[in-house]
KOLRO-802449 format. One record per residue (C-alpha): z, x, y; residue in one letter. Coordinates in steps of 0.1 Angstrom, whole numbers, m for minus. Example, Ala and Ser with C-alpha at 12.3 -4.5 7.8 and 13.67 -1.06 7.14 Angstrom:
BEGIN
78,123,m45,a
71,137,m11,s
***
This chain:
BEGIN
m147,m377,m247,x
m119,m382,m275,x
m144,m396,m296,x
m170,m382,m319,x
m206,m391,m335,x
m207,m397,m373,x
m238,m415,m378,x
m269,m429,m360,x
m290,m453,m378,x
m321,m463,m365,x
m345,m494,m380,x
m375,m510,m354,x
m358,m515,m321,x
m321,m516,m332,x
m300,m483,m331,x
m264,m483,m349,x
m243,m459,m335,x
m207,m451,m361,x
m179,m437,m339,x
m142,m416,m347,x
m116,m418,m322,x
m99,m387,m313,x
m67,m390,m299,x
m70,m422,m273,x
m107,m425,m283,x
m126,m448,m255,x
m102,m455,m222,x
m113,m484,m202,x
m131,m487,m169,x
m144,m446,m176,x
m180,m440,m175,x
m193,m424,m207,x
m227,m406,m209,x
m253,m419,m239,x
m282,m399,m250,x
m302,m410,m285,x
m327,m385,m295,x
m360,m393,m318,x
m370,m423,m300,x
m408,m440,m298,x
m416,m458,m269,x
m438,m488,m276,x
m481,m488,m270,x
m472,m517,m254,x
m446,m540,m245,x
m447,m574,m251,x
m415,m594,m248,x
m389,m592,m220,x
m384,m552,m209,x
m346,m557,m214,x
m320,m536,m236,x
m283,m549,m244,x
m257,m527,m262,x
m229,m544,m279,x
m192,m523,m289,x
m163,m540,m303,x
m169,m574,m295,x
m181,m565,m257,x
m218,m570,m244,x
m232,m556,m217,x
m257,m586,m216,x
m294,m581,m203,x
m301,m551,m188,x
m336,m541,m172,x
m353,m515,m185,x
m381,m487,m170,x
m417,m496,m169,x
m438,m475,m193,x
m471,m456,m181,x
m498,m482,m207,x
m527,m503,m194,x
m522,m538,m180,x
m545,m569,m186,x
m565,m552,m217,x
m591,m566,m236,x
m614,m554,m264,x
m652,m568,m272,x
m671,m560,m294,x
m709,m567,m293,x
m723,m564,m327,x
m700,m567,m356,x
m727,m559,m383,x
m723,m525,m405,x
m744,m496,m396,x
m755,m513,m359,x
m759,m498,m330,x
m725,m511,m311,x
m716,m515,m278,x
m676,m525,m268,x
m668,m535,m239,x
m629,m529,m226,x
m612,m544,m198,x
m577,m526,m186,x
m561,m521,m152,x
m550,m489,m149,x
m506,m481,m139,x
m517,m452,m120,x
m544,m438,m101,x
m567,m412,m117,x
m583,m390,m87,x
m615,m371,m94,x
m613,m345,m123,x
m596,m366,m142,x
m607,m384,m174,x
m603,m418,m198,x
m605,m406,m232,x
m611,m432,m263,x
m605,m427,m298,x
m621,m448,m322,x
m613,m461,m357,x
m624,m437,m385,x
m663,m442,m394,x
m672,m450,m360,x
m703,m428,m345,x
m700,m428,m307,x
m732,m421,m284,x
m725,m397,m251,x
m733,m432,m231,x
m711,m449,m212,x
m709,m478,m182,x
m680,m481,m158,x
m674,m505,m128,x
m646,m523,m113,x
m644,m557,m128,x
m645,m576,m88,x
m682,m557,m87,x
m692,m581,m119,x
m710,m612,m114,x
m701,m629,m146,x
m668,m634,m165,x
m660,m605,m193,x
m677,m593,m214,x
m709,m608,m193,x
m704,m589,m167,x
m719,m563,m187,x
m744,m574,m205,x
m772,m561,m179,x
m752,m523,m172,x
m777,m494,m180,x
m754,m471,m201,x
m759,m435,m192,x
m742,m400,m203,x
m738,m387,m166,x
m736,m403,m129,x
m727,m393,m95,x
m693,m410,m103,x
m687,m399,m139,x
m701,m380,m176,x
m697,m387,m209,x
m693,m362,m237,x
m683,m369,m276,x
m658,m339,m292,x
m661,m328,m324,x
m635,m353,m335,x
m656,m383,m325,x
m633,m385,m294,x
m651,m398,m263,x
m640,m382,m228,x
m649,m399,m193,x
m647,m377,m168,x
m649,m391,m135,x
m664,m358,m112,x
m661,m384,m79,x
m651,m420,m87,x
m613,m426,m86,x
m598,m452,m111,x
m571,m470,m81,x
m540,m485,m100,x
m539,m523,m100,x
m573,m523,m100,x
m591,m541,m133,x
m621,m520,m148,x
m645,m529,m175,x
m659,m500,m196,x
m689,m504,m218,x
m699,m476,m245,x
m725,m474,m273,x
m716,m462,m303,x
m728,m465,m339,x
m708,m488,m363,x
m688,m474,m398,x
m714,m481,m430,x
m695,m507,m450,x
m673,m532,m445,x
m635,m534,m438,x
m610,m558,m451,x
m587,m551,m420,x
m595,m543,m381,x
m590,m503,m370,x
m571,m487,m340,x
m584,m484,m309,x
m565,m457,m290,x
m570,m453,m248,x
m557,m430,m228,x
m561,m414,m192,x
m554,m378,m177,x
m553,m358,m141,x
m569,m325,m135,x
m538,m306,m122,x
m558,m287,m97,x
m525,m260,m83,x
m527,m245,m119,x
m552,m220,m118,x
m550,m200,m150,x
m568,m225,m172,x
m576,m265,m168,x
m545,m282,m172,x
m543,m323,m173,x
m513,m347,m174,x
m512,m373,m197,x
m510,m411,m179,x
m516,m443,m195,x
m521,m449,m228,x
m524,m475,m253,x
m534,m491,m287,x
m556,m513,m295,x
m566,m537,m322,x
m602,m537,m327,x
m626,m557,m349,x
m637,m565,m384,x
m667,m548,m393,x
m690,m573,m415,x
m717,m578,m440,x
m751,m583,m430,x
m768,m618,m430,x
m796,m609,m458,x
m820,m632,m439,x
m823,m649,m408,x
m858,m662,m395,x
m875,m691,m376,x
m894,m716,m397,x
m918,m725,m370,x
m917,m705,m338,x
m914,m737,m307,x
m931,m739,m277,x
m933,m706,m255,x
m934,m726,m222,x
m905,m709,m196,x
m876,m741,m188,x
m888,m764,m217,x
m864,m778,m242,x
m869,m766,m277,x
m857,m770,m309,x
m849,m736,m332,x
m855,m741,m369,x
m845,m716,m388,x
m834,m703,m424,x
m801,m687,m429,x
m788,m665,m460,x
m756,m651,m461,x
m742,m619,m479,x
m711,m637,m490,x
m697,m674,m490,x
m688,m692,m460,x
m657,m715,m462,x
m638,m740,m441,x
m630,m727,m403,x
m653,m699,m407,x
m680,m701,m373,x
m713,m692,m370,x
m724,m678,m342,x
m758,m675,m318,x
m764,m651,m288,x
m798,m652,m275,x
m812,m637,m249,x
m800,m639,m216,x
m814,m669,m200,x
m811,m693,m228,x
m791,m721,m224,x
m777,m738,m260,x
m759,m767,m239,x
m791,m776,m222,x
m778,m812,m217,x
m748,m802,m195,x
m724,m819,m230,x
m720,m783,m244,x
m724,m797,m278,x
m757,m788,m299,x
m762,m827,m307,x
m788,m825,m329,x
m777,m794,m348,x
m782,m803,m386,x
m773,m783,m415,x
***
C-alpha cells in the first residue's frame, strides 16, 4: 500500500500507529485495510461504544462500535460480610444470549472463598420483592429438575441447566452459599461470570462455546463484632412495638460515615411508625 508499519504502541485504550511512506505513500479517497493484533476487549463497557481514529490532522469523528457478548444490568450482594461465615451472594445479570439446555453459568470466586454445591435460580419477574429480597426465602439446593450444581477442584462453581433455558433480555437472580475467606481484606476481590452452550453436533467429546462473560467487584470481607447481645429481651407478643436494648463491641474503631447496620428477621419492621427514622435510637 506504498506505506509501511514501523511501530505500534499501545497504552489503555489508545493505540499509536508510526508510518513510512513508500513512494506516493497514502493516495486519497483509496480504501486501506487496518488490522491491530494483541488487543483486550473490555469485561465491560461503560462509556459511549464509540472509536475515532485521527491521521494527519484528519478525524474520522465518532464511529459506532460492535456490542460485546458480557452481562447487562449486573448486580452483586453479598449477605454476610463477616470472616469465616457461611455466605450467601446474590447476583442479578441479564443474559446477551440465550443459553438452551446443556448449557452452563460458571462463577469463579475471589481466592479464599469456600463454595457449597447449592445454588438458587429464578427469573427476577417470578420475585415478589425488590433484589436481593426476592431471595431471601429461595431453598438453595445442589440439583433440580431445571438445573445442578457442582464445585471443581479449583473452587469454580458450574450451573448446569439439564432443562431450564436462560432467554436473552431476560433479568435472573442467582443465589449461592458459599463459605467466606478466614481473615480480613483490605481491598474487595474479583468476581468472574461467565456462560457456555453444549455444542450438541460434535460428538467426539462434550464441546461448549464460550458466551457472556464478565467481572465483577465483590465485597470487603470484615472483622467480627466481639459482642453483640440484648440487655433485656422485650415483649414476645406477635405486632407489638418494642424497644431492642442491646450492647455492642467492636473489633476495631468506628469513625465518622462509617454505618451500622441491623437485619432481623423477616417480618420485622424498624420503621414501625411509617417516618423510616428509628426516633428514639440513642447511643
Amino acid at each position: 500500500p506504498n506505506v509501511t508499519v514501523t511501530s505500534c504502541i499501545g497504552h489503555g485504550r489508545m493505540a499509536a500507529i508510526d508510518l513510512t511512506p513508500l513512494d506516493a505513500g497514502f493516495q486519497a479517497n483509496t480504501l486501506y485495510a487496518f488490522r491491530v493484533d494483541w488487543v483486550r476487549n473490555p469485561a465491560k463497557i461503560t462509556d459511549a461504544n464509540q472509536w475515532t481514529i485521527e491521521f494527519n490532522g484528519e478525524t474520522t469523528g465518532l464511529v459506532a462500535g460492535f456490542p460485546l457478548w458480557n452481562f447487562e444490568s449486573t448486580e452483586l450482594y453479598a449477605d454476610d460480610t463477616m470472616e469465616g461465615a457461611t455466605n450467601i451472594i446474590s447476583w442479578r445479570f441479564t443474559p446477551t444470549h440465550e443459553i438452551p439446555a446443556g448449557g452452563y453459568l460458571e462463577i469463579k470466586p475471589p481466592a479464599g472463598f469456600a463454595p457449597n454445591a447449592l445454588a438458587f435460580l429464578l427469573a427476577e419477574a417470578s420475585c415478589t420483592e425488590a433484589f436481593p429480597i426476592c431471595q431471601s426465602d429461595a431453598t438453595l439446593a445442589q440439583s433440580t429438575d431445571a438445573f445442578s450444581v457442582t464445585v471443581t477442584s479449583s473452587n469454580t462453581v458450574q450451573v448446569k441447566f439439564t432443562t431450564k433455558v436462560l432467554s436473552s433480555s431476560t433479568s435472573y437472580v442467582l443465589q449461592l452459599s458459599l463459605g467466606n475467606p478466614e481473615g480480613t481484606t483490605a481491598i474487595p476481590g474479583t468476581w468472574s461470570f461467565a456462560t457456555y452452550r453444549y455444542l450438541s453436533w460434535i460428538h467426539a467429546q462434550d464441546t461448549y462455546e464460550a458466551m457472556d462473560s464478565i467481572s465483577e467487584v465483590g465485597f470487603l470481607i470484615e472483622d467480627e463484632v466481639t459482642l453483640l447481645c440484648l440487655d433485656t429481651y422485650p415483649a414476645a407478643n406477635g405486632a407489638a412495638d418494642v424497644d431492642l436494648p442491646f450492647t455492642l463491641r467492636f473489633a476495631e474503631p468506628l469513625y465518622v460515615s462509617d454505618v451500622i447496620r441491623f437485619e432481623a428477621p423477616s417480618g420485622y419492621l424498624f420503621e414501625a411508625d411509617s417516618s423510616g427514622i428509628c426516633s428514639t435510637f440513642v447511643p
